[in-house]
C-alpha positions in Angstrom: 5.0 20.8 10.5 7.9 23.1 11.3 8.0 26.3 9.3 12.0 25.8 8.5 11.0 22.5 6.3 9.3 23.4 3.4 7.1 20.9 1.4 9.8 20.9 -1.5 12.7 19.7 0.4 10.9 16.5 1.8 9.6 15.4 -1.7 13.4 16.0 -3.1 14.4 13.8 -0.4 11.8 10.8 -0.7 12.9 11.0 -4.8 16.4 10.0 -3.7 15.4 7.2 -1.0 15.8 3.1 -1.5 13.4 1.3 -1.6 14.3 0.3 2.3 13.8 3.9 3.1 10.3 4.0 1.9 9.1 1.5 3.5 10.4 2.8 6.7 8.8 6.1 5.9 5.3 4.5 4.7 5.2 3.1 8.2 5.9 6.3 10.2 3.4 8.0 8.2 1.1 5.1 8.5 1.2 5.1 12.4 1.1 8.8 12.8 -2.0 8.4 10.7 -3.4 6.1 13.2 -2.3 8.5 16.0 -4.8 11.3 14.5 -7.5 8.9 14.5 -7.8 8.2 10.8 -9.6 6.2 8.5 -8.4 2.8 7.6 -4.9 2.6 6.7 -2.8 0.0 4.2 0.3 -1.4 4.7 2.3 -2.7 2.5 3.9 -6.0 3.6 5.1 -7.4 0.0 5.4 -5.6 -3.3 6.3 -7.2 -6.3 6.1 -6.0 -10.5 3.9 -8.8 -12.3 2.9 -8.4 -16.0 1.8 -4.5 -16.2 1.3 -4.0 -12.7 2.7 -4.7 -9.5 1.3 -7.6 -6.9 0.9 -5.5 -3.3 0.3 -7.8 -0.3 -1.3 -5.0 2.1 -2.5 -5.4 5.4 -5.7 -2.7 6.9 -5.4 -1.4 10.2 -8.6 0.7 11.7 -9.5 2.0 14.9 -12.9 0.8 16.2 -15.2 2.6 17.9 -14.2 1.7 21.7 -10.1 2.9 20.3 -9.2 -0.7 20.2 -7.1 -0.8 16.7 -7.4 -3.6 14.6 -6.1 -5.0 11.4 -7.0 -7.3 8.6 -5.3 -9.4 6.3 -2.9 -9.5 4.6 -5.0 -9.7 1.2 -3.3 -9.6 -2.3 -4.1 -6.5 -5.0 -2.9 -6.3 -8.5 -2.6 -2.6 -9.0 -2.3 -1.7 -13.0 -2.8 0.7 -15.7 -5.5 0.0 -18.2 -7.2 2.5 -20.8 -4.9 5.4 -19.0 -6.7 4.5 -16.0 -5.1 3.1 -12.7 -7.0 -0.3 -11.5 -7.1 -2.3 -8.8 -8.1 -6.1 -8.7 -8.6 -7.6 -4.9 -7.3 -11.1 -5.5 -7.8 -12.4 -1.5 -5.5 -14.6 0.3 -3.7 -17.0 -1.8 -0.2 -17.9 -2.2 0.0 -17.7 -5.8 -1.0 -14.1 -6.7 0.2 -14.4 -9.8 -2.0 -17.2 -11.3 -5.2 -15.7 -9.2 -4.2 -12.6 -11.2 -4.0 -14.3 -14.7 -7.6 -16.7 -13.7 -9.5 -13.1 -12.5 -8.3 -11.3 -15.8 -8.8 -14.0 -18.2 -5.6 -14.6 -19.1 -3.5 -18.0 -19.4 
């Protein structure tokens, strides 16, 4: 990273970006991730507050071992807070992430 931007000045700017912005960011960083030959990486395709939580659609690219990349999905997550503890719950591909939500938790 260039020594005349400091680690300060980047996290004040992403605190003052839309919602457009960060996506746009999420991807660069994504893709630059993939550049360095990462792990698996998530992308967010759909976001969406539900209940307690919020519904992510997310997508999974990886490299394989011959450098082809790949990706998977989209699934659905519900991402939440129980306890003071931050869960998630993989609720697959469905269109209705919402009631897959309320039938794996239990609720009506």
């Amino acid at each position: 990273m260039c020594s005349h931007i400091n680690k300060t000045t980047i996290i004040a700017s992403i605190e003052r970006m839309s919602a457009e912005e960060l996506d746009r960011l999420q991807e660069t960083i994504d893709q630059r991730r993939r550049q360095m030959g990462g792990g698996p990486v998530s992308s967010v395709v759909e976001r969406r507050s539900y209940r307690n939580g919020i519904l992510q659609l997310e997508k999974c690219a990886y490299r394989r071992k011959d450098g082809e990349l790949t990706t998977r999905g989209p699934y659905w997550y519900f991402h939440y807070r129980e306890g003071g503890r931050q869960k998630t719950l993989y609720l697959g591909k469905t269109d209705a992430p919402e009631g897959r939500a309320d039938e794996k938790l239990g609720n009506e």
